[in-house]
C-alpha positions as CSV (number, residue, x, y, z in Angstrom):
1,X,6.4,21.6,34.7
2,X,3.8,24.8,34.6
3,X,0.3,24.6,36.7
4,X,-2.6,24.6,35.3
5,X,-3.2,28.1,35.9
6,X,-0.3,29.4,33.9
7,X,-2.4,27.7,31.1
8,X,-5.1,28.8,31.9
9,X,-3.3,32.6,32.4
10,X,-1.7,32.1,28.6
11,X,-4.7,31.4,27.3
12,X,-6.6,34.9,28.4
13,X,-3.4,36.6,27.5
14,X,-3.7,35.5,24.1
15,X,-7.4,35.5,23.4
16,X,-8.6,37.1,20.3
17,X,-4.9,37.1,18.5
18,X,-4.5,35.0,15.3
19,X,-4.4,31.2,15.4
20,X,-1.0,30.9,15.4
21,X,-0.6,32.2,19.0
22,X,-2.1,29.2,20.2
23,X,2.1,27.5,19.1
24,X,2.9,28.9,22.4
25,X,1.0,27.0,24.7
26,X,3.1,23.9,23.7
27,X,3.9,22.0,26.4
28,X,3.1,20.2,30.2
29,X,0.9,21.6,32.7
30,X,-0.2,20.1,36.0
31,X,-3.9,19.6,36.7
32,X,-5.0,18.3,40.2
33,X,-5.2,14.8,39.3
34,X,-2.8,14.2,36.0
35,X,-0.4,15.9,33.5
36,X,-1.8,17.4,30.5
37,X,0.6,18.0,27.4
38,X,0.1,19.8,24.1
39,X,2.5,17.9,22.2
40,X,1.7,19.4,19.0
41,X,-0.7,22.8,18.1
42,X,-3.1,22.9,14.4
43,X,-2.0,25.4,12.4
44,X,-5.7,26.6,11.9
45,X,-8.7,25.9,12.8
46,X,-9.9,23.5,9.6
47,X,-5.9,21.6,10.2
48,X,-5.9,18.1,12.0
49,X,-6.9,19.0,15.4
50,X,-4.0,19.3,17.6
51,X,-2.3,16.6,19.2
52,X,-2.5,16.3,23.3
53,X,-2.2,13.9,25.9
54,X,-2.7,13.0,29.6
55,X,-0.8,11.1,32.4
56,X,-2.1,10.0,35.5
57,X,0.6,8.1,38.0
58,X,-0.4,4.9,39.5
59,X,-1.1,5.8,42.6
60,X,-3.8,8.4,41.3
61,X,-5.2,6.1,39.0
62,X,-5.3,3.0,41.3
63,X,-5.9,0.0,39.0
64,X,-5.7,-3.1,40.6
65,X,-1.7,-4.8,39.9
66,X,-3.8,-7.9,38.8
67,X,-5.7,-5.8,36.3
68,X,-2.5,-4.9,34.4
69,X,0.2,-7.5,35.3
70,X,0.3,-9.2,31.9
71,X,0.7,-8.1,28.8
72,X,-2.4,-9.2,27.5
73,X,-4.3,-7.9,30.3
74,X,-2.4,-4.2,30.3
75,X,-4.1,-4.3,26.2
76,X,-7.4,-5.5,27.6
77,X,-7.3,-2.7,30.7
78,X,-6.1,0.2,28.0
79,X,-8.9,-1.2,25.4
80,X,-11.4,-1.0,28.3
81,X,-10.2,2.4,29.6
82,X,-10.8,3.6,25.9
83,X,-13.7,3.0,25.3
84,X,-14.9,4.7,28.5
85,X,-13.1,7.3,27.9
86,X,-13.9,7.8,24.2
87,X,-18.2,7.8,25.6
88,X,-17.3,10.5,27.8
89,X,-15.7,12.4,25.1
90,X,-18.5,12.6,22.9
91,X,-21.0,14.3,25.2
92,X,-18.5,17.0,25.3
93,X,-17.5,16.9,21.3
94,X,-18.1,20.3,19.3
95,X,-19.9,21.2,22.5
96,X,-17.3,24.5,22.6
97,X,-18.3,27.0,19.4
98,X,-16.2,28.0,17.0
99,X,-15.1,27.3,13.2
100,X,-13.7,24.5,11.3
101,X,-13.0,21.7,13.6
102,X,-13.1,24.1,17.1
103,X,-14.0,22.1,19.9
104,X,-14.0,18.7,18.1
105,X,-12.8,16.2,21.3
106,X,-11.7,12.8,20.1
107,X,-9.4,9.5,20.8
108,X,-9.1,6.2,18.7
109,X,-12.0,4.2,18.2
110,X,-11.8,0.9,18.9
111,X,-14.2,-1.8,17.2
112,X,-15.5,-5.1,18.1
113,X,-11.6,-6.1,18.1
114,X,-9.4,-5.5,21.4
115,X,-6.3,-4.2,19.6
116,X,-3.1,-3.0,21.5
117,X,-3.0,0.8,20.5
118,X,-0.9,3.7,21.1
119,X,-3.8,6.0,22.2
120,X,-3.6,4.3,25.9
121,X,-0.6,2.6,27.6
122,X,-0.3,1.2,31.1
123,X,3.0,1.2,32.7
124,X,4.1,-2.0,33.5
125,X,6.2,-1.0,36.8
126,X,3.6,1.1,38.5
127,X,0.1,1.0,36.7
128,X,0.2,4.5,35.6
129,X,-2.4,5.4,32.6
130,X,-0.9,7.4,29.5
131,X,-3.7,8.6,27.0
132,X,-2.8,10.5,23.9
133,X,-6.3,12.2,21.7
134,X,-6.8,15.1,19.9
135,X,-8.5,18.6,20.6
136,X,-9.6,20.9,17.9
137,X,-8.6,24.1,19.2
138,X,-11.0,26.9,18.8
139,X,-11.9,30.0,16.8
140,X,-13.7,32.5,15.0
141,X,-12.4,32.3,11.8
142,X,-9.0,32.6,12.7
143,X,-9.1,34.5,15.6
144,X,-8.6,32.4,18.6
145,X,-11.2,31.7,21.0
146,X,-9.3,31.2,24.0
147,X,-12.7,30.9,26.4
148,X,-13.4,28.0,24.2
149,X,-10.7,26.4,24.8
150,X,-10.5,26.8,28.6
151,X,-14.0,25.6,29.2
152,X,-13.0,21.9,27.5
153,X,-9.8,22.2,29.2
154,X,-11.1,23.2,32.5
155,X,-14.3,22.3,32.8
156,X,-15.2,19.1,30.1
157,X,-11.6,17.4,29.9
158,X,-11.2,16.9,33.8
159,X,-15.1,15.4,34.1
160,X,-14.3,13.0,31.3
161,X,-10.9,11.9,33.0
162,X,-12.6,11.2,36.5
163,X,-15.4,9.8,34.9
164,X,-13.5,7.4,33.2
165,X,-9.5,7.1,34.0
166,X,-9.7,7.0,37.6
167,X,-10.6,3.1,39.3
168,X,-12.4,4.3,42.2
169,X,-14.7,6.4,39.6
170,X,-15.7,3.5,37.2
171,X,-17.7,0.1,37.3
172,X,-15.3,-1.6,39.0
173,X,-17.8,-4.8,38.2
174,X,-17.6,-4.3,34.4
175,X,-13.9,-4.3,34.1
176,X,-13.5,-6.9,36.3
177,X,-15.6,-9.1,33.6
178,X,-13.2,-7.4,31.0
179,X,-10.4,-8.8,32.9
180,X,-11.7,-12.6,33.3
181,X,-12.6,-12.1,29.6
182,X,-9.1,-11.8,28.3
183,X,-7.8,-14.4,30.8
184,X,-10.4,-16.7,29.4
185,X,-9.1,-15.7,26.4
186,X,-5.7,-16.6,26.9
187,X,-6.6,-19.5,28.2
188,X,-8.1,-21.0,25.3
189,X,-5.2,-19.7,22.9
190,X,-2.8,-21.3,25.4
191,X,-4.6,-24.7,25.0
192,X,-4.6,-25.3,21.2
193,X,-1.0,-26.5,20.8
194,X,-1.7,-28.4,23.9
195,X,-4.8,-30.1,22.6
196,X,-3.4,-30.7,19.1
197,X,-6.1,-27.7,17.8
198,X,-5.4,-25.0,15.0
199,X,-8.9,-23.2,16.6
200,X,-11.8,-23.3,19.3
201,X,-15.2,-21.8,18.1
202,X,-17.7,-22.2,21.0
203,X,-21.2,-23.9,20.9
204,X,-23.4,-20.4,21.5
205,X,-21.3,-18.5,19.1
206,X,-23.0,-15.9,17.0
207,X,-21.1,-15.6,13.7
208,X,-22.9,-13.8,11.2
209,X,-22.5,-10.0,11.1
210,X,-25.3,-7.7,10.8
211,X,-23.4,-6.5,7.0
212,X,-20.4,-5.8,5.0
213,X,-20.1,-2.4,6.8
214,X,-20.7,-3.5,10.0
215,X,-19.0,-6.4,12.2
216,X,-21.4,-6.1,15.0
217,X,-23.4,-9.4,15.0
218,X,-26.3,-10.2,13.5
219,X,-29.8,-10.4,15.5
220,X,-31.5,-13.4,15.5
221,X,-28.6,-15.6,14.2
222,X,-28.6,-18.9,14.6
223,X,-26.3,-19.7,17.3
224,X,-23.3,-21.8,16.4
225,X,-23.6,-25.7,17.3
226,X,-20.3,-28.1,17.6
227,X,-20.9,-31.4,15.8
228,X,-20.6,-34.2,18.3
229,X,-17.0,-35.8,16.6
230,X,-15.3,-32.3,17.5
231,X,-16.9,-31.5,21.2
232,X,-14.4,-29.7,23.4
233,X,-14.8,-29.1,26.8
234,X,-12.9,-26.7,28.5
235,X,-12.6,-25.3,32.4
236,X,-12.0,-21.8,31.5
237,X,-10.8,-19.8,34.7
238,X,-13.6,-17.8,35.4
239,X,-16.1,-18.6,32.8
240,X,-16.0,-21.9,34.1
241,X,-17.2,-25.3,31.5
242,X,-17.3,-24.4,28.0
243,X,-17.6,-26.3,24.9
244,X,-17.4,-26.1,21.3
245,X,-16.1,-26.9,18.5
246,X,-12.1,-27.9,18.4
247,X,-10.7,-27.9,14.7
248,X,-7.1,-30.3,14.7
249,X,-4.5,-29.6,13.2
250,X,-3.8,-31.4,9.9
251,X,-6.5,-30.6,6.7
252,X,-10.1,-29.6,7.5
253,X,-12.6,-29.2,4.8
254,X,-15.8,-27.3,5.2
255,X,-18.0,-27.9,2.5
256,X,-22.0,-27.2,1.8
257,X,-24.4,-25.4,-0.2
258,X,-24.4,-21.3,-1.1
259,X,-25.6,-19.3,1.7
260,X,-25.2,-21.8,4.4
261,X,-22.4,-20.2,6.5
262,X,-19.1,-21.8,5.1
263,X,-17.8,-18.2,4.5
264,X,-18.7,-17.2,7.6
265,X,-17.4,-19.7,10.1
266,X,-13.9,-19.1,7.9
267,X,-14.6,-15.2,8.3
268,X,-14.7,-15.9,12.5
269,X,-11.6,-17.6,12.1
270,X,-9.5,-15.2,10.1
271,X,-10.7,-12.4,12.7
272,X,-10.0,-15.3,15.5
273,X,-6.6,-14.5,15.7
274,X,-7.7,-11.3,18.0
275,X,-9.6,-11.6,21.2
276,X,-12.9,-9.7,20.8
277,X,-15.1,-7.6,23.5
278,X,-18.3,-9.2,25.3
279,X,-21.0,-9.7,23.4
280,X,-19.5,-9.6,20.1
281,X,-20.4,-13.2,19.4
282,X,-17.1,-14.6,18.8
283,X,-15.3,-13.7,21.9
284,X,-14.8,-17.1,22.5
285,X,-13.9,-17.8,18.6
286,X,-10.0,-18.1,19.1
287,X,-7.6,-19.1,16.2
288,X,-3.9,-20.2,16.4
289,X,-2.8,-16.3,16.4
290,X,-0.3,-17.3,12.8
291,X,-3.2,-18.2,10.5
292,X,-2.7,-16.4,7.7
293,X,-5.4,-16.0,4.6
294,X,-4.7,-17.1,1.8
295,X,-6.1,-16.0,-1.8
296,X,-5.3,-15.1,-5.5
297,X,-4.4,-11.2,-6.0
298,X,-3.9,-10.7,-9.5
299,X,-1.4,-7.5,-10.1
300,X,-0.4,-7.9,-7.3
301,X,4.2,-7.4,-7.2
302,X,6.6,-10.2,-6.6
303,X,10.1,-9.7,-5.8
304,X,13.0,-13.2,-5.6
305,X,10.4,-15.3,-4.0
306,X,11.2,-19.2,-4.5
307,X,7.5,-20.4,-5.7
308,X,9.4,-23.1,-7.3
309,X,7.3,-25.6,-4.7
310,X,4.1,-24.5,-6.8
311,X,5.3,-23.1,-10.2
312,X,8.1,-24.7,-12.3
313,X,9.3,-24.7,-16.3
314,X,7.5,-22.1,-17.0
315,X,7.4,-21.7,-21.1
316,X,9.8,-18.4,-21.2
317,X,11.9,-19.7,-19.2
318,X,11.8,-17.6,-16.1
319,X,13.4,-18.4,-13.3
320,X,10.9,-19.2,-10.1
321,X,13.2,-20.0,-7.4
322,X,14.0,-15.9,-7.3
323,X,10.5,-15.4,-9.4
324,X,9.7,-11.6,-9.8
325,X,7.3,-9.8,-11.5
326,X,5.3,-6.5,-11.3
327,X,2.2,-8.1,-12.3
328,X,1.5,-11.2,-10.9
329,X,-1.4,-14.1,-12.3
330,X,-3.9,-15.3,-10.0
331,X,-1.8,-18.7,-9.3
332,X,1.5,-16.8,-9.4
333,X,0.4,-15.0,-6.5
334,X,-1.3,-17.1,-4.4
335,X,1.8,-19.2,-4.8
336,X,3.8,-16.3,-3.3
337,X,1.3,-15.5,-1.0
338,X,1.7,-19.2,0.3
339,X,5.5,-18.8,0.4
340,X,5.5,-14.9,2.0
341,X,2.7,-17.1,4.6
342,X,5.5,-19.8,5.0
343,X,8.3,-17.1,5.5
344,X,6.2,-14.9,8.1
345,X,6.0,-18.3,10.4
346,X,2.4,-19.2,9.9
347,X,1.1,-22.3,11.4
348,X,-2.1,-22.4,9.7
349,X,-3.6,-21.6,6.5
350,X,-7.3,-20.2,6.1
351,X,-8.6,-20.8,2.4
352,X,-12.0,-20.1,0.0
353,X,-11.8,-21.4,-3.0
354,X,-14.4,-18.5,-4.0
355,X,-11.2,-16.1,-4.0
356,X,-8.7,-18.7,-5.0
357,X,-7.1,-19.2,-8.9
358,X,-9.0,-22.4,-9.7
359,X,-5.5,-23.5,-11.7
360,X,-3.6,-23.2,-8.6
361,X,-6.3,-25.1,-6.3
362,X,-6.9,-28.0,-8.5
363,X,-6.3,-30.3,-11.4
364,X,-8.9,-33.3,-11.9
365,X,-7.9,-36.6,-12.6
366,X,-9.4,-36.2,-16.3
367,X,-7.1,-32.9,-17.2
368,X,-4.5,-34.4,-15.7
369,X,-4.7,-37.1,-18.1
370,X,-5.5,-34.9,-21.0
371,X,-2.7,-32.6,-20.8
372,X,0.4,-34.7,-19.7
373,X,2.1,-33.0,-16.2
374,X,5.3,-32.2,-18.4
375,X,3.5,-29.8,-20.2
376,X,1.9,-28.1,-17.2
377,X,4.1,-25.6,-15.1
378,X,1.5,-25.7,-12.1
379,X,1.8,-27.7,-9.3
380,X,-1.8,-27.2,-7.9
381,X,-2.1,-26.7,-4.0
382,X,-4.1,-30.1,-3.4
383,X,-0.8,-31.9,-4.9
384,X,1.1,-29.9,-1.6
385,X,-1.1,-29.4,1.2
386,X,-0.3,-32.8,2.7
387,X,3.8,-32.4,2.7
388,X,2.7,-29.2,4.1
389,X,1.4,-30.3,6.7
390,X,3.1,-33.8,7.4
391,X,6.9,-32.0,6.7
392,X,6.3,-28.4,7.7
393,X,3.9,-29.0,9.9
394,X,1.5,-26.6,8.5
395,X,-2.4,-27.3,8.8
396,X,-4.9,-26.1,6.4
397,X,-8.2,-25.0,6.3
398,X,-10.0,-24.6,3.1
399,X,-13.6,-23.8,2.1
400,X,-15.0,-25.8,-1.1
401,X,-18.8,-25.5,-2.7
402,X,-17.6,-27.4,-6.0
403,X,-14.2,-29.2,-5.8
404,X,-14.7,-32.9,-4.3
405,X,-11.1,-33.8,-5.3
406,X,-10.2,-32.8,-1.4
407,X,-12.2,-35.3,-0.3
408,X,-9.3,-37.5,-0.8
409,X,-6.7,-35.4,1.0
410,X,-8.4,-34.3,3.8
411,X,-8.4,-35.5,7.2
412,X,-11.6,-33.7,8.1
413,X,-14.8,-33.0,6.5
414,X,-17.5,-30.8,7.9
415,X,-20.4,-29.9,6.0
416,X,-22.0,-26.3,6.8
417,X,-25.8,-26.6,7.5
418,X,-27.7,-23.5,7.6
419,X,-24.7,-22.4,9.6
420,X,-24.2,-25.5,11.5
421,X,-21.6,-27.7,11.2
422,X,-22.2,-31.6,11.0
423,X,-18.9,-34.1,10.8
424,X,-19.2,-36.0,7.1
425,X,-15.9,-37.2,7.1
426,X,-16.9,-40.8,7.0
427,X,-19.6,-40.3,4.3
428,X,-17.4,-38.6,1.9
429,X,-14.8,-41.0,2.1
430,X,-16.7,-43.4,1.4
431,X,-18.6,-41.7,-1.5
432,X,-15.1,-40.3,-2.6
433,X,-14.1,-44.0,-2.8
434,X,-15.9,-44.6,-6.4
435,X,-14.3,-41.5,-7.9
436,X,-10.1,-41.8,-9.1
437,X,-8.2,-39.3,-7.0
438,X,-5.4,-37.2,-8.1
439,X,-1.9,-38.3,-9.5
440,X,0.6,-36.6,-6.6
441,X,3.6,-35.9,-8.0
442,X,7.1,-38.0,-6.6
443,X,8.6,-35.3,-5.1
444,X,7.4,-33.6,-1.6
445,X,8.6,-30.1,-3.0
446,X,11.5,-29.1,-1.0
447,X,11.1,-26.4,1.8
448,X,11.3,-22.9,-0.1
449,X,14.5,-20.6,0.5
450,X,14.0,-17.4,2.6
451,X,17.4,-15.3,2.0
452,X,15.8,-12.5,0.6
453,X,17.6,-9.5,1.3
454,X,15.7,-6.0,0.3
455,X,17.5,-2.5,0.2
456,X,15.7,0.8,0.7
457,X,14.0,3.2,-1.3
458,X,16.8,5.2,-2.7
459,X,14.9,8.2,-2.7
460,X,13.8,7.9,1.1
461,X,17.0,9.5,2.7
462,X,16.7,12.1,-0.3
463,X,13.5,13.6,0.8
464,X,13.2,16.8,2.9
465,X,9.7,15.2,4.2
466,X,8.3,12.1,4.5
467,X,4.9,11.5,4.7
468,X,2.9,8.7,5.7
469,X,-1.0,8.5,4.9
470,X,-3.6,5.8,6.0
471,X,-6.6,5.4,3.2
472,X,-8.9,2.9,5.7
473,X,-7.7,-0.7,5.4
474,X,-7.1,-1.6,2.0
475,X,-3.9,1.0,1.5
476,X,-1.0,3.6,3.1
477,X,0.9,5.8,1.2
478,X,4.4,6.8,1.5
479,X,5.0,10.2,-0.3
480,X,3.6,9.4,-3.7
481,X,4.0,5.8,-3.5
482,X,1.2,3.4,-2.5
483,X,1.0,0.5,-1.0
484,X,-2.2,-1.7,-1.6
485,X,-2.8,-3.9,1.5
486,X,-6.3,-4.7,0.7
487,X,-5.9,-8.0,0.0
488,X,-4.4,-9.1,3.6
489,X,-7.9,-9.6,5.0
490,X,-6.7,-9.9,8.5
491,X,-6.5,-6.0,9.0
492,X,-8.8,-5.7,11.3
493,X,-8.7,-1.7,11.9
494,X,-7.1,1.5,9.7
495,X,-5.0,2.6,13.1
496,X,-3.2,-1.3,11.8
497,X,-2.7,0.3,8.0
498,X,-1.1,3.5,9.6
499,X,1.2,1.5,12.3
500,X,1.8,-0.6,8.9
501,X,3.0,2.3,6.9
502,X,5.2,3.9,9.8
503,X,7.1,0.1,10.5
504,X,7.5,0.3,7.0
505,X,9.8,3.4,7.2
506,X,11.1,2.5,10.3
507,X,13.0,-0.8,8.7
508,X,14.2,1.1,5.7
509,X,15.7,4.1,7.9
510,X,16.8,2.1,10.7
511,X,17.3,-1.3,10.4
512,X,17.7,-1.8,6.4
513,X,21.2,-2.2,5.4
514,X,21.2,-4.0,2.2
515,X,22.9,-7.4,4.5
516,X,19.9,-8.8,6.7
517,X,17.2,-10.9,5.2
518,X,13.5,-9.6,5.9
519,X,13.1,-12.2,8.4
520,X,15.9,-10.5,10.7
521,X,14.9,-7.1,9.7
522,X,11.2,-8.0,11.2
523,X,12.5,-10.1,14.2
524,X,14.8,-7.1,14.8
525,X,11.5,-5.0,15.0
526,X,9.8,-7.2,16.8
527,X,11.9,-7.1,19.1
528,X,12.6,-3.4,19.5
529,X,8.5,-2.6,19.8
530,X,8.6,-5.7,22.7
531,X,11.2,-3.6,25.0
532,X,9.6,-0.1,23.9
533,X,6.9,-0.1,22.6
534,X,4.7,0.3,19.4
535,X,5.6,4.4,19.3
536,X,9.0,3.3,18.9
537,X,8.8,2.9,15.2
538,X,7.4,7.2,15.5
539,X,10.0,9.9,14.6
540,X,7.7,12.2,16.4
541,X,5.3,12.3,19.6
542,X,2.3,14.1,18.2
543,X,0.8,11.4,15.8
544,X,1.0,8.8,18.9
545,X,-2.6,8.9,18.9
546,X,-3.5,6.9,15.6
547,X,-1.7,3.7,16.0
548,X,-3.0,-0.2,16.5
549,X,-0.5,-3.0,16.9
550,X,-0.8,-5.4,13.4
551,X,0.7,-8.7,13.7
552,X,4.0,-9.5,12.6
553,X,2.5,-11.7,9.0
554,X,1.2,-8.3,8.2
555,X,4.3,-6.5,8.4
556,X,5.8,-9.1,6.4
557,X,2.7,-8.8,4.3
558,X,3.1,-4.9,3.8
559,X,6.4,-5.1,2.5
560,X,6.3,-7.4,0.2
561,X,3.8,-5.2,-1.4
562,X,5.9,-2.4,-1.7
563,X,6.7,-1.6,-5.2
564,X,10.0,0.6,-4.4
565,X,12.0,-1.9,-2.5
């Protein structure tokens, strides 16, 4: 390990050479209060800045044992800590001169979700902080400008780490509330199974967002209100009594007219399977963490999925036990997406029937009649959803502006009024009562088969260099191939798509054999990122600093999308 001042000594000596001098200074030095590492150096100034990162032992950084003696707390503590230290950061940002990206300072940047991310860590044996971010090294042209350098090093870099890294230097008040939050949090996620709930959404709740490219919430929303039927109260830990609205397991409709908050309340509760920072609005909006969403995504590839619960006899003769196809219909894929759901463990299904294949949803009692069920290869979802729930156990809840035919099947109806909810379940039963309901078929549709066993890329192992590239949330690429996630609506930050792209590799070149099914492959993962880590699934240090944990349905949703399995 080098002090600080041989760094600072390297840098002098080399001041004024070409960029590529700055390779040497690769490597650990020793600052007063932490280690700092250059783990990996640009190779110019208008490069990816370089890659460096920072440790600070426990005892320097003296965070409280109960602050980080969970899991869930350490990713609350490390979301917190990030956030400080990202302010600090950008007082300092392109504050040093030079060309290109010279004296650009930057770490992940977390949103209104608390993710765990590979940017800050918290041992779990003696509280020491980890922080990995990136430094645009300077220059003139590409000359290097080692004073630069040495004044974010030496004089920015250790400001922003006391400011914000170090307990006895922060608002020891405001983390504490960040703290209670995520055991409040937990709480609530911990009661659900116990109170026979798929979600909690809290009376006070602001739900709407301020637009589509921005998830802070909207100003002068109205705040959400539990109807009466579905009143929770809960004694949160710190928060103390809280109520809201409880959703039971089993099938929940929420119905009402355009532009009255239906989408939204299902939006909260797709994004409720995170925990979300104070004053988001929907920090106390917790889903059963499984819920998966579930829509149509035509084109979308198939490969030996048994949709046979859904689809059957289909007219060429395909076989949709082990259906395939590179271009799937809109009920095709929803029907794999419900299986792939199924497979990944979900609990809970989250629908709209504004982005669902209006074949697959329904069939009214008149078409049924008019075209007999032989001749139909469909089994629509409202002829399943109730084995689903009464055999596997999985609830559903679906958003409907035009189908009534639910009404029938579900065992809860709430109807959104200018975004809040009122219990109609009585009503519409009643009303639902002079209308025929739907023929179900005999059979319950037996539980699908999940043997699937994928091989690897052949090409993978044949490449000199892979490369992995995030493109937001909707899509990563592996070399030339991509892979469209878009559709998994559940991604709730691009640091997810790139952690998605590099588990993807990681299976084929580690765990993939061509013998374990893509449960065990992810389980295996799972597992493996559990005792080590998230980085784990990295074949290098320096790109530590881009990562955010996704949950496992999106890993199973990630490679079922990929084309070159």
């Amino acid at each position: 390990m080098k002090s600080s001042s041989n760094l600072k000594t390297l840098l002098l000596n080399i001041d004024h050479k070409g960029y590529p001098a700055y390779k040497s200074t690769k490597g650990s030095y020793q600052f007063p209060t932490y280690r700092f590492t250059i783990d990996h150096v640009q190779g110019d100034p208008f490069a990816a800045p370089s890659k460096v990162s920072i440790e600070i032992d426990g005892s320097t950084a003296g965070f409280p044992k109960n602050t980080w003696d969970t899991a869930y707390k350490r990713i609350a503590l490390c979301d917190h800590l990030l956030r400080l230290f990202g302010k600090s950061l950008e007082k300092y940002s392109f504050k040093a001169k030079g060309s290109g990206k010279s004296g650009l300072i930057a770490v992940s940047r977390c949103g209104q979700e608390i993710l765990e991310r590979t940017a800050c860590s918290i041992d779990s044996d003696d509280g020491a902080v980890s922080v990995h971010f990136e430094i645009g090294f300077p220059a003139n042209g590409r000359t290097i400008n080692a004073r630069e350098l040495i004044k974010i090093l030496f004089d920015f870099l250790p400001k922003c780490v006391n400011q914000s890294l170090i307990y006895q230097n922060i608002d020891a008040k405001a983390l504490e509330k960040t703290i209670f939050l995520s055991e409040d949090q937990h709480y609530i996620r911990k009661q659900l199974p116990i109170l026979g709930l798929t979600a909690f959404v809290a009376d006070g709740s602001i739900l709407p967002r301020q637009s589509g490219v921005s998830q802070r919430p909207l100003k002068n929303a109205t705040p959400f209100q539990s109807p009466v039927q579905h009143r929770v109260t809960l004694e949160l830990p710190h928060y103390g009594t809280i109520t809201g609205m409880g959703i039971p397991k089993g099938i929940t409709l929420i119905v009402g007219g355009g532009y009255h908050g239906k989408s939204t309340l299902l939006k909260a509760l797709e994004l409720g399977v995170y925990h979300h920072i104070a004053g988001d609005g929907r920090e106390y909006v917790i889903t059963d963490d499984t819920a998966m969403k579930i829509r149509a995504e035509d084109g979308r590839s198939i490969k030996n999925t048994d949709i046979s619960m859904f689809i059957n006899n289909l007219p060429n003769g395909k076989d949709t036990v082990h259906f395939s196809t590179d271009d799937a219909s809109g009920s095709t894929s929803q029907a794999g997406n419900i299986i792939e759901a199924i497979e990944a463990g979900t609990n809970l299904f989250l629908i709209d029937e504004d982005t669902s294949a209006t074949n697959f949803m329904i069939r009214d009692e008149l078409m049924q009649r008019v075209v007999n069920r032989e001749n139909e290869p469909i089994t629509p979802f409202i002829e399943r959803v109730r084995d689903l729930y009464n055999i596997q156990g999985i609830s559903s809840i679906i958003v409907a502006g035009s189908s009534g035919s639910y009404f029938h099947v579900a065992d809860h109806i709430l109807q959104m009024d200018q975004y809040v909810p009122k219990d109609i379940t009585v009503f519409a039963k009643k009303e639902a009562a002079a209308f025929p309901a739907i023929m179900l078929p005999k059979d319950s549709g037996k539980k699908p088969s999940f043997e699937r066993i994928f091989t690897p890329n052949p090409m993978l192992k044949k490449e000199r260099r892979l490369k992995m590239k995030a493109s937001g949330k909707d899509a990563f690429s592996i070399n030339k191939e991509t892979i469209d996630i878009r559709y998994l609506e559940q991604i709730a930050d691009s640091e997810q798509t790139a952690a998605l792209g590099y588990c993807l590799l990681y299976i084929q070149l580690h765990l993939m054999n061509g013998k374990k099914t893509v449960q065990q492959l992810v389980d295996e993962l799972f597992a493996l990122i559990n005792q080590k880590g998230l980085a784990v699934i990295l074949d290098s240090n320096y790109v530590r600093s881009g990562l955010a944990m996704p949950r496992k349905q999106e890993i199973y949703g990630a490679i079922n999308r990929y084309r070159k399995l």
